[in-house]
PyMOL commands that place a pseudoatom at each C-alpha (Angstrom):
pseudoatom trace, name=CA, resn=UNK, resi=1, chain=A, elem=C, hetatm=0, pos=[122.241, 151.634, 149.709]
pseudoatom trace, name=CA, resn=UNK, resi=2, chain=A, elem=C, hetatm=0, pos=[119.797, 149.841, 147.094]
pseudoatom trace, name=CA, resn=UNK, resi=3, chain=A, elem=C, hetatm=0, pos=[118.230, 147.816, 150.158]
pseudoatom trace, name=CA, resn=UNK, resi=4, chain=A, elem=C, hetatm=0, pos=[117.494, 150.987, 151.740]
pseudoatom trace, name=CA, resn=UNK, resi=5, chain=A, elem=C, hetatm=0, pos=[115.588, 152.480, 148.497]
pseudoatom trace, name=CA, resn=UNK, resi=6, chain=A, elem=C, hetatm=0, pos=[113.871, 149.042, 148.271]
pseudoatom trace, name=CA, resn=UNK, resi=7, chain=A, elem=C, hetatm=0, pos=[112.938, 149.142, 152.157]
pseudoatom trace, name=CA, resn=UNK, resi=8, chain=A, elem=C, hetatm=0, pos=[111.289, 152.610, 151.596]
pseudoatom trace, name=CA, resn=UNK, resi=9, chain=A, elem=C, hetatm=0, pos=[109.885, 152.273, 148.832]
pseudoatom trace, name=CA, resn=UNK, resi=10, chain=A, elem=C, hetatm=0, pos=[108.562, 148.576, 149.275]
pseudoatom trace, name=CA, resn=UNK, resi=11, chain=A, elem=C, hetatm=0, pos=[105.430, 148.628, 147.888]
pseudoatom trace, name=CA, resn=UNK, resi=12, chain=A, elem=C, hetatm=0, pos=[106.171, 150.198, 144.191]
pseudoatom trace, name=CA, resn=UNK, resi=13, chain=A, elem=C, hetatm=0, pos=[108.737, 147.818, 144.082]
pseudoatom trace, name=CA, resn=UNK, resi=14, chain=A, elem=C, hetatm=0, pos=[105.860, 144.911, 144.302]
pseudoatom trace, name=CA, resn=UNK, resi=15, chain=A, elem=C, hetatm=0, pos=[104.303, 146.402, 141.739]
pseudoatom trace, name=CA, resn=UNK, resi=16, chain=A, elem=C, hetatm=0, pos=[107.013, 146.655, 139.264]
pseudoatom trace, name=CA, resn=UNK, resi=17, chain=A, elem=C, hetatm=0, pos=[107.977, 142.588, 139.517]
pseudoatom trace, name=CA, resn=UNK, resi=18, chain=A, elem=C, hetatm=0, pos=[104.242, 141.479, 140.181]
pseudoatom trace, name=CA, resn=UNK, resi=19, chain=A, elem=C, hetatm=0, pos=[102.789, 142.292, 136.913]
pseudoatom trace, name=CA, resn=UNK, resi=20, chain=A, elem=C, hetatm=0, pos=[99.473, 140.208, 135.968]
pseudoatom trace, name=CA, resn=UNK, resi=21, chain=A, elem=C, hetatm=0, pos=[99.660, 137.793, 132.957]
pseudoatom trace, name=CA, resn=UNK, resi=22, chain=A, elem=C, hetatm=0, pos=[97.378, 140.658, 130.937]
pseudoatom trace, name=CA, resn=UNK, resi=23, chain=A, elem=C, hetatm=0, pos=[100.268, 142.801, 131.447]
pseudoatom trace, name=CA, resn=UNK, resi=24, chain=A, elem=C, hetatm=0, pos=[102.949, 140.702, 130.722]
pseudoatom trace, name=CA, resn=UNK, resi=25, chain=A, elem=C, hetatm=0, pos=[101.178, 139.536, 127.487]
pseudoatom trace, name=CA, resn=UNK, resi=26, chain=A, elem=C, hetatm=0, pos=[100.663, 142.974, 126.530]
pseudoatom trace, name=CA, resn=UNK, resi=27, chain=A, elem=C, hetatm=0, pos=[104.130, 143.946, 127.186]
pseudoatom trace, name=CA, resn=UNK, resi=28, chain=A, elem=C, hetatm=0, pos=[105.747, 140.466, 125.042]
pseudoatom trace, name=CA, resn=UNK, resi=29, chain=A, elem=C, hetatm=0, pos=[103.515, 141.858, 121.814]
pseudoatom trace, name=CA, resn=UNK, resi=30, chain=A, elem=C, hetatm=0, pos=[104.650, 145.706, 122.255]
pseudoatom trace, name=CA, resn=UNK, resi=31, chain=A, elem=C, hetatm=0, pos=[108.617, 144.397, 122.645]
pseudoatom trace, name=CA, resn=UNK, resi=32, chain=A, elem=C, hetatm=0, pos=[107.978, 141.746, 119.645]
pseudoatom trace, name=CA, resn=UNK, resi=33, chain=A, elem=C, hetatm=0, pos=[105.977, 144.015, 117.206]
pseudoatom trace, name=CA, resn=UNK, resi=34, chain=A, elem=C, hetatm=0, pos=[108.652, 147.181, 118.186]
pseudoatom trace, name=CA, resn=UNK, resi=35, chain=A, elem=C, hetatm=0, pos=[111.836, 145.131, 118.764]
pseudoatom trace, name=CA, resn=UNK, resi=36, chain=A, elem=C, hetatm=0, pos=[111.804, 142.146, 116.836]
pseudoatom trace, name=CA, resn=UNK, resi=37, chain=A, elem=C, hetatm=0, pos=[111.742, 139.856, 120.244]
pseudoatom trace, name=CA, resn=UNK, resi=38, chain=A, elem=C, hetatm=0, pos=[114.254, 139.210, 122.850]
pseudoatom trace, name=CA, resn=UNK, resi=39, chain=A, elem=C, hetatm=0, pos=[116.945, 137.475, 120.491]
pseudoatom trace, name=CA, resn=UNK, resi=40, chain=A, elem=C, hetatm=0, pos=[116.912, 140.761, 117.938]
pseudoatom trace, name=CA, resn=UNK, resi=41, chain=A, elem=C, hetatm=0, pos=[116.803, 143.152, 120.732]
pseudoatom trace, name=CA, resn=UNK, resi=42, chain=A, elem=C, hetatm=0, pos=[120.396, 141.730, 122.019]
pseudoatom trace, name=CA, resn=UNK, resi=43, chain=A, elem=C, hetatm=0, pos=[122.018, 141.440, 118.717]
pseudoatom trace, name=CA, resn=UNK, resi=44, chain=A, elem=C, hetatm=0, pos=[121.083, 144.650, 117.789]
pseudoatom trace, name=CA, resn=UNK, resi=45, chain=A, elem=C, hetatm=0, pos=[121.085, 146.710, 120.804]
pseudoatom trace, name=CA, resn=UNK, resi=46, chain=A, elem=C, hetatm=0, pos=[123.146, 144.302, 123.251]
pseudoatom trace, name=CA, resn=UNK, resi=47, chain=A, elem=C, hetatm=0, pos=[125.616, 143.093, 120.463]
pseudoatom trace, name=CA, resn=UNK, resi=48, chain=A, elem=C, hetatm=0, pos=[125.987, 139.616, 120.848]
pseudoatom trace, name=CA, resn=UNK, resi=49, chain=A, elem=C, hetatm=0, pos=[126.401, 137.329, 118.236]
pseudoatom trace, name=CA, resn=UNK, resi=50, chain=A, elem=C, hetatm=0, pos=[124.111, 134.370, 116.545]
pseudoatom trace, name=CA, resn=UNK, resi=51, chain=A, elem=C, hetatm=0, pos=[126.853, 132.185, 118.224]
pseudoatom trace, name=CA, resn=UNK, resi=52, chain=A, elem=C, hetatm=0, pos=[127.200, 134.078, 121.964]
pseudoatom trace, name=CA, resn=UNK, resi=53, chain=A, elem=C, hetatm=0, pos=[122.894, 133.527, 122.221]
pseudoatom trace, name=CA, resn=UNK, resi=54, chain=A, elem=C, hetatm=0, pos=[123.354, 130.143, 121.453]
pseudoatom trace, name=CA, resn=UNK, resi=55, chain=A, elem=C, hetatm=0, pos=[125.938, 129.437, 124.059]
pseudoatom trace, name=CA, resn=UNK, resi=56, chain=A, elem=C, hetatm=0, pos=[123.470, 131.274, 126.501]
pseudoatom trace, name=CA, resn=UNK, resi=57, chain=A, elem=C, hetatm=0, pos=[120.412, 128.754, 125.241]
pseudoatom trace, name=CA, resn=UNK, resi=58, chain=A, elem=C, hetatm=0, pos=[122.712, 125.889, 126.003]
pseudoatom trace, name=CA, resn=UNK, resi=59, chain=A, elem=C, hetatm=0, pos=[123.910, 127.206, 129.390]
pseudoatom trace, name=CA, resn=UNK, resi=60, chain=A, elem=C, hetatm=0, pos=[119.885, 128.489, 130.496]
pseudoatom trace, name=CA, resn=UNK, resi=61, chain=A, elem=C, hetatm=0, pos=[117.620, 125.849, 128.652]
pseudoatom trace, name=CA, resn=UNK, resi=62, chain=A, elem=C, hetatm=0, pos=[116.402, 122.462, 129.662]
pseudoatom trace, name=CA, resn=UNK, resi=63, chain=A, elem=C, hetatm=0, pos=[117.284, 119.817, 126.937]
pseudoatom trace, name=CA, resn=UNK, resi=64, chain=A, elem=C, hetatm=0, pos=[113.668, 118.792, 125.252]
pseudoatom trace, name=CA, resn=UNK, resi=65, chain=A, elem=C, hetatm=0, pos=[112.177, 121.845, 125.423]
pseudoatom trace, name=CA, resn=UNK, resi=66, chain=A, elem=C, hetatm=0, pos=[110.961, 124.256, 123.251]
pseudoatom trace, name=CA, resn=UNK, resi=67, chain=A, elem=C, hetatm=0, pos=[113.133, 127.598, 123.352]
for i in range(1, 67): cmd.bond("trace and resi %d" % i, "trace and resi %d" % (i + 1))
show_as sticks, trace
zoom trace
């Protein structure tokens, strides 16, 4: 059933996932300066630990670079 929402409604979909960098920008201040960032936002919201984000860093990240 999703596919068929996406098929219909095609175009909004674009414009949800094809945000410009302005937007995205914009969007990484508003989530930093309301939520603490990405990390805070799942231990407080999500619950994971210090320990469980870690794990996911070492499973997601490319050795030698910056987090």
């Amino acid at each position: 059933m999703p596919v068929k929402i996406l098929h219909l409604n095609f175009k909004g979909c674009l414009l949800i996932i094809s945000g410009s960098a302005e937007t995205m920008q914009a969007f990484l201040e508003y989530f930093e300066e309301n939520y603490g960032g990405a990390e805070e936002y799942i231990r407080r919201h999500i619950g994971l630990s210090d320990e469980d984000i870690a794990t996911i860093k070492n499973n997601i990240l490319i050795p030698g670079q910056i987090p």
